[in-house]
ZATOR-59102 format. One record per residue (C-alpha): residue number from 1; x, y, z. Coordinates in Angstrom, 3 decimals, decimal comma. Layout:
<sites>
SITE   pos         xx         yy         zz
SITE   NUM          X          Y          Z
...
</sites>
This chain:
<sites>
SITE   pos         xx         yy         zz
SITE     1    -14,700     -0,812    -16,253
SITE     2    -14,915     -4,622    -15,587
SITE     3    -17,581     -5,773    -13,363
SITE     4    -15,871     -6,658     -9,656
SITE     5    -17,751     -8,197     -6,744
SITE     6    -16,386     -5,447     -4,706
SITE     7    -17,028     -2,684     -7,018
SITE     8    -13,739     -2,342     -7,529
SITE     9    -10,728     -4,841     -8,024
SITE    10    -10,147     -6,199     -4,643
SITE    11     -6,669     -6,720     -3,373
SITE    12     -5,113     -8,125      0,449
SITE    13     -2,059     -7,206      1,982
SITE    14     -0,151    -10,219      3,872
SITE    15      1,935    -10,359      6,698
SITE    16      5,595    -11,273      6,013
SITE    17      5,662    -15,101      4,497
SITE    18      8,542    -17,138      4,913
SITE    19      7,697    -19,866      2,135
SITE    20      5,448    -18,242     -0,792
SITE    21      4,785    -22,506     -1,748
SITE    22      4,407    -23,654      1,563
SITE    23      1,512    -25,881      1,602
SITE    24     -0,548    -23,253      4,148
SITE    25      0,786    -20,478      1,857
SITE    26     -0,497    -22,437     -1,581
SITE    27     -4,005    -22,747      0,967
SITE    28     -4,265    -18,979      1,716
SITE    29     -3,885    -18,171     -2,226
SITE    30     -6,310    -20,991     -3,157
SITE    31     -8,839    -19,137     -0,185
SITE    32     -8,248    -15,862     -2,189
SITE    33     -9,022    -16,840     -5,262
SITE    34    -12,398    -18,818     -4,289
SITE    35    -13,303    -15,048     -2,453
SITE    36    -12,652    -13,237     -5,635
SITE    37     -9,580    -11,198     -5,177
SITE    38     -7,470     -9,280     -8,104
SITE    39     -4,389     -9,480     -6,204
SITE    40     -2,130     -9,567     -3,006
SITE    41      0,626     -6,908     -1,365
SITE    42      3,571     -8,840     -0,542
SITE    43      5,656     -7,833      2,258
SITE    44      9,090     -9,678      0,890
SITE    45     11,906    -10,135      3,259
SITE    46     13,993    -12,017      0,521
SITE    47     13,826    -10,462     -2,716
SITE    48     16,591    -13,283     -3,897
SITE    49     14,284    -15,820     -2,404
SITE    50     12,098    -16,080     -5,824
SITE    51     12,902    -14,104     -9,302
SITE    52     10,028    -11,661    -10,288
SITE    53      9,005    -13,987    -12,920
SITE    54      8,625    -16,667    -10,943
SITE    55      6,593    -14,903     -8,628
SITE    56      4,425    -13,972    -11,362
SITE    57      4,128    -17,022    -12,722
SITE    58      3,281    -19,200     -9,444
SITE    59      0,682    -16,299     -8,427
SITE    60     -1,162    -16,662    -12,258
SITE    61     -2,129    -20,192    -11,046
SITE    62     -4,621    -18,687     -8,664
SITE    63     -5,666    -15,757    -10,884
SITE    64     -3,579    -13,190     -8,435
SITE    65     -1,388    -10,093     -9,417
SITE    66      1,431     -9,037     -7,235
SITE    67     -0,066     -5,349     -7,409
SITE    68      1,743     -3,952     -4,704
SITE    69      5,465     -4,642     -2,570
SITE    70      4,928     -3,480      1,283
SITE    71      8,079     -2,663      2,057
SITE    72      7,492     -1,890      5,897
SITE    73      8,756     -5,683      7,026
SITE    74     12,340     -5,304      4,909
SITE    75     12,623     -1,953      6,412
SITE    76     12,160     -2,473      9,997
SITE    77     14,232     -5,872      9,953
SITE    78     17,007     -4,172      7,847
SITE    79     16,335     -0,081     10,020
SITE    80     15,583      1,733      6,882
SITE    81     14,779      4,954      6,587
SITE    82     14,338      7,747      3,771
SITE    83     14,015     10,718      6,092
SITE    84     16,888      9,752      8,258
SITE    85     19,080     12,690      9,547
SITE    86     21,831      9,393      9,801
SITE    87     22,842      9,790      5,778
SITE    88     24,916      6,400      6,013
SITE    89     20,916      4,868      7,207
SITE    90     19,425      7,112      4,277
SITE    91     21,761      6,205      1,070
SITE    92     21,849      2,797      2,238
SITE    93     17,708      2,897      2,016
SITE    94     17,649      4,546     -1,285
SITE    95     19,905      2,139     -2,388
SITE    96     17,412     -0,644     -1,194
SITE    97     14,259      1,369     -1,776
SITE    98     16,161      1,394     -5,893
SITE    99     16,608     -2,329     -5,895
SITE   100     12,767     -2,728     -4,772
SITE   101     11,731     -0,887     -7,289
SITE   102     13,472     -2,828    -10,103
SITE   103     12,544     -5,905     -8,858
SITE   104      8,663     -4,356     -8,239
SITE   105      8,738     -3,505    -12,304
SITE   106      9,445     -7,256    -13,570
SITE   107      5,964     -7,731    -11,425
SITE   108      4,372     -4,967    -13,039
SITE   109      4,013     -3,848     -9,867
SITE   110      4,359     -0,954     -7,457
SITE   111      6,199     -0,157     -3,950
SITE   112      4,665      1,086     -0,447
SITE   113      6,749      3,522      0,846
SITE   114      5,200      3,551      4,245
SITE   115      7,208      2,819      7,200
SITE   116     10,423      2,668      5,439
SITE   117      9,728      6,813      4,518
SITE   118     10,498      7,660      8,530
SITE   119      9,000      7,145     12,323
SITE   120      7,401      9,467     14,499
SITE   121     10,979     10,621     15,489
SITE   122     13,220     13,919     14,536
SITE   123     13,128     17,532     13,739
SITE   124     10,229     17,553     10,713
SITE   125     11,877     20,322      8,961
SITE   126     15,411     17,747      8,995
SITE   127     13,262     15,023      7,705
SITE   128     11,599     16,889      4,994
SITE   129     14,821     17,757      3,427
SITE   130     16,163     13,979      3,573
SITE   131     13,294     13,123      2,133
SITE   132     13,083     15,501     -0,813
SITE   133     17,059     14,544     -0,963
SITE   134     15,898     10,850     -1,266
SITE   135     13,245     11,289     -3,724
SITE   136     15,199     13,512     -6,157
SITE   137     18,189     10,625     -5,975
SITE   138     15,428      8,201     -6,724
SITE   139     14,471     10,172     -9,662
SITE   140     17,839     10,911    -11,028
SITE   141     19,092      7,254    -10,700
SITE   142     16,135      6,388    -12,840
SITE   143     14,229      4,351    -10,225
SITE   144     10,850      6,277    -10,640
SITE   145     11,010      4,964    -14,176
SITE   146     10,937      1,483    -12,765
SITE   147      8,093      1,138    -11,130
SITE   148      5,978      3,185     -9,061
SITE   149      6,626      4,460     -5,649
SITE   150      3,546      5,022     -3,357
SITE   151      3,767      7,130     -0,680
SITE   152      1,638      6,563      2,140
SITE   153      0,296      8,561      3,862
SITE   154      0,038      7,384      7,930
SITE   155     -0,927      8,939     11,202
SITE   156      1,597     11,480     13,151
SITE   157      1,405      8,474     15,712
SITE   158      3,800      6,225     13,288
SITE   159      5,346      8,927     10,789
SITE   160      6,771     12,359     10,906
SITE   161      6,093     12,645      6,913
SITE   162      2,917     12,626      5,086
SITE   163      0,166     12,406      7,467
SITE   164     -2,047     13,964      5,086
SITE   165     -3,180     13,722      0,913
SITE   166     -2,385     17,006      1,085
SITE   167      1,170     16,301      2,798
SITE   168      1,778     13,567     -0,226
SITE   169      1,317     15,959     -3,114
SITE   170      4,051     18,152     -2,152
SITE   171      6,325     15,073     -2,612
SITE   172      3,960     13,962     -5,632
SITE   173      4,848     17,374     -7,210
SITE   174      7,990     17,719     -5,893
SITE   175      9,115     15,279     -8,316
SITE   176      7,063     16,018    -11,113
SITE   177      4,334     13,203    -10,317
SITE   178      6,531     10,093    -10,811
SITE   179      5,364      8,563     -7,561
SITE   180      1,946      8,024     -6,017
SITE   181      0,376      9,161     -2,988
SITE   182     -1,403      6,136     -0,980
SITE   183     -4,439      6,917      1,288
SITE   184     -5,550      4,857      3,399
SITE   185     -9,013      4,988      5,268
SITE   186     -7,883      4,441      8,810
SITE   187     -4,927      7,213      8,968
SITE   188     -6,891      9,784      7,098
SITE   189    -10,006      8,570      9,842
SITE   190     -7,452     10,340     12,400
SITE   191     -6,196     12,534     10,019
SITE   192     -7,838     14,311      7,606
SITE   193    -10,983     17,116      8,560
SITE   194    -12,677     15,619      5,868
SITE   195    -12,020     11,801      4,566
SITE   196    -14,173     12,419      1,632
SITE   197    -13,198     15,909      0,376
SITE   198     -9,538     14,768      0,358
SITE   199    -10,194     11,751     -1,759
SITE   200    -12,205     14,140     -3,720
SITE   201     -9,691     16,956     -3,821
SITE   202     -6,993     14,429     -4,680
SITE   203     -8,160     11,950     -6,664
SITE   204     -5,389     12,366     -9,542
SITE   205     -2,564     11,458     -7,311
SITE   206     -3,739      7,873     -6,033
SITE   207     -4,395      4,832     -7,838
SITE   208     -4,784      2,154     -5,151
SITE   209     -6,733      2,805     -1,688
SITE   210     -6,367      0,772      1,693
SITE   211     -9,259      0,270      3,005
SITE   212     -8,970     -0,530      7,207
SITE   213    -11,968      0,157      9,666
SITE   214    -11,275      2,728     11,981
SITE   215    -10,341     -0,077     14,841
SITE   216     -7,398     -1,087     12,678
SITE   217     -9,150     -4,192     11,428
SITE   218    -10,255     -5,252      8,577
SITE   219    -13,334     -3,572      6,743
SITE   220    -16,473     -4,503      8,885
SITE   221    -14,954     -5,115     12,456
SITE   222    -15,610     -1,042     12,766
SITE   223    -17,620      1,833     12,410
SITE   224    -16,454      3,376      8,959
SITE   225    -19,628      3,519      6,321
SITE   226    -17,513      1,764      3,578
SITE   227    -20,741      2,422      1,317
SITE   228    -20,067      5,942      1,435
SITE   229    -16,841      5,607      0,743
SITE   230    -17,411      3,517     -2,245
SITE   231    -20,126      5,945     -3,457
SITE   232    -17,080      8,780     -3,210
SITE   233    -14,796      6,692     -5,380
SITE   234    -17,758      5,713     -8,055
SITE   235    -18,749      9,573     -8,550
SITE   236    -15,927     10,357     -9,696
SITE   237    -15,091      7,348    -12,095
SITE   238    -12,405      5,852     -9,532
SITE   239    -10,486      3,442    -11,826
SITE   240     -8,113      1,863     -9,382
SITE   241     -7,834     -0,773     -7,209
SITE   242     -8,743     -0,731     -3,250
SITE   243     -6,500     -3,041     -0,751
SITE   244     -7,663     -4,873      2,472
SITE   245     -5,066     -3,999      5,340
SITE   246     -4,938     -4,392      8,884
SITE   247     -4,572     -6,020     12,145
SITE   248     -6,423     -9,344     12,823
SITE   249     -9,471    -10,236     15,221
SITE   250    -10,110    -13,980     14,618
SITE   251     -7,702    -16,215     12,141
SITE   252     -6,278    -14,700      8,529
SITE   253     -9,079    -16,567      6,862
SITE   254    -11,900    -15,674      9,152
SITE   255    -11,113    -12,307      8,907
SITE   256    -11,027    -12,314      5,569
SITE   257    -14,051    -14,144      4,650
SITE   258    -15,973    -12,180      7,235
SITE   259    -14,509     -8,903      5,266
SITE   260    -15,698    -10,111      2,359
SITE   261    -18,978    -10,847      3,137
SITE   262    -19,325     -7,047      4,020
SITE   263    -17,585     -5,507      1,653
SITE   264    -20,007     -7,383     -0,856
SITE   265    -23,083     -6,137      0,698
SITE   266    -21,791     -2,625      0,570
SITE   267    -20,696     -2,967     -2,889
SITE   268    -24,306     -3,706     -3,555
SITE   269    -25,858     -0,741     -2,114
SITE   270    -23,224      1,717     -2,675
</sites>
């Protein structure tokens, strides 16, 4: 594997951006790529603002990858939902979630299914079977060929569905493991008995870890032993990328640099 100043490739995700080449937006890539990251999670609101190639193209100039789409800022603005016992709400969202996913494939890239899979609300055993409805019409409409769908896995205080890695691969086998489960270190912090035992445990079924402190913000503002964590992932020859996410403390660039700074001094002892 290519040496990475993180250890591993070292992505962001970004709030919801109105411009992508607004001057401050150009800035914020131009930050990123002096700090050394692989690539950004863009949480589109537009997806007929700027075609896929384009996108790829403008980002190239900085030495970014669009590796992920977060859909969670199209769903709430548009009330999507997968696991919706409303089934005008839920075709309407697999209809989106298919459209994401085409668009996500001329990026080489893949899409969160986070928010957009369901709140806290309804009867689990309802949502479960809206999901697995949704999924298997993603699968026979060809979707999951696109481009990859990562389910992620959040707290019981935000989601109904997939709390748990272990939650995911039901849904990861469900449909013959064309999607991706996607952990993510603050969730499985409230989560999970054991953070490292289920990335252990489950380490065939993710290809891209968030990485938040156990505040919320970013890596370093917390308590979480990232080393450790990074140790976990290099024992057994983790070959994926890990993804900055969370709420902010200070500014978008202080944050970030400040992340940085830790998450290379980890990387060096881990």
């Amino acid at each position: 594997m290519m040496m990475f100043p993180y250890k591993y490739p070292l992505c962001i995700q970004l709030p919801p951006i109105d411009d992508l080449k607004a001057g401050n937006t150009k800035r914020l890539f131009e930050f990123l790529q002096k700090m050394g990251f692989y690539g950004v999670e863009l949480n589109l609101l537009d997806f007929e603002a700027i075609a896929p190639e384009e996108l790829v193209s403008y980002l190239a100039e900085f030495d970014l990858k669009v590796t992920m789409i977060a859909s969670g800022g199209y769903a709430k603005k548009c009330g999507l939902s997968l696991s919706t016992g409303n089934e005008e709400i839920r075709m309407k969202t697999v209809a989106q979630v298919t459209k994401m996913l085409h668009y996500a494939e001329k990026l080489q890239a893949g899409v969160i299914c986070g928010f957009i899979k369901g709140n806290s609300e309804g009867q689990k055993n309802i949502c479960i079977q809206q999901m697995e409805k949704s999924l298997a019409q993603l699968e026979q409409n060809g979707a999951l060929e696109d481009a990859k769908l990562y389910l992620e896995a959040t707290n019981h205080y935000e989601a109904l569905l997939v709390n748990t890695m272990e939650e995911g691969n039901r849904f990861f086998q469900l449909v013959d493991a064309k999607i991706a489960v996607l952990p993510d270190t603050y969730h499985m912090n409230i989560e999970e008995k054991d953070m490292a035992a289920a990335l252990v445990k489950y380490r065939n079924i993710y290809k891209n870890l968030h990485i938040s402190d156990n505040n919320r913000y970013y890596p370093g503002f917390g308590s979480l032993a990232f080393e450790r964590i990074l140790r976990i992932l290099d024992a057994f020859g983790y070959e994926g990328t890990i993804s900055i996410e969370g709420r902010n403390m200070g500014t978008l660039e202080e944050d970030i640099r400040h992340s940085c700074n830790y998450l290379r001094s980890v990387a060096e002892i881990a």
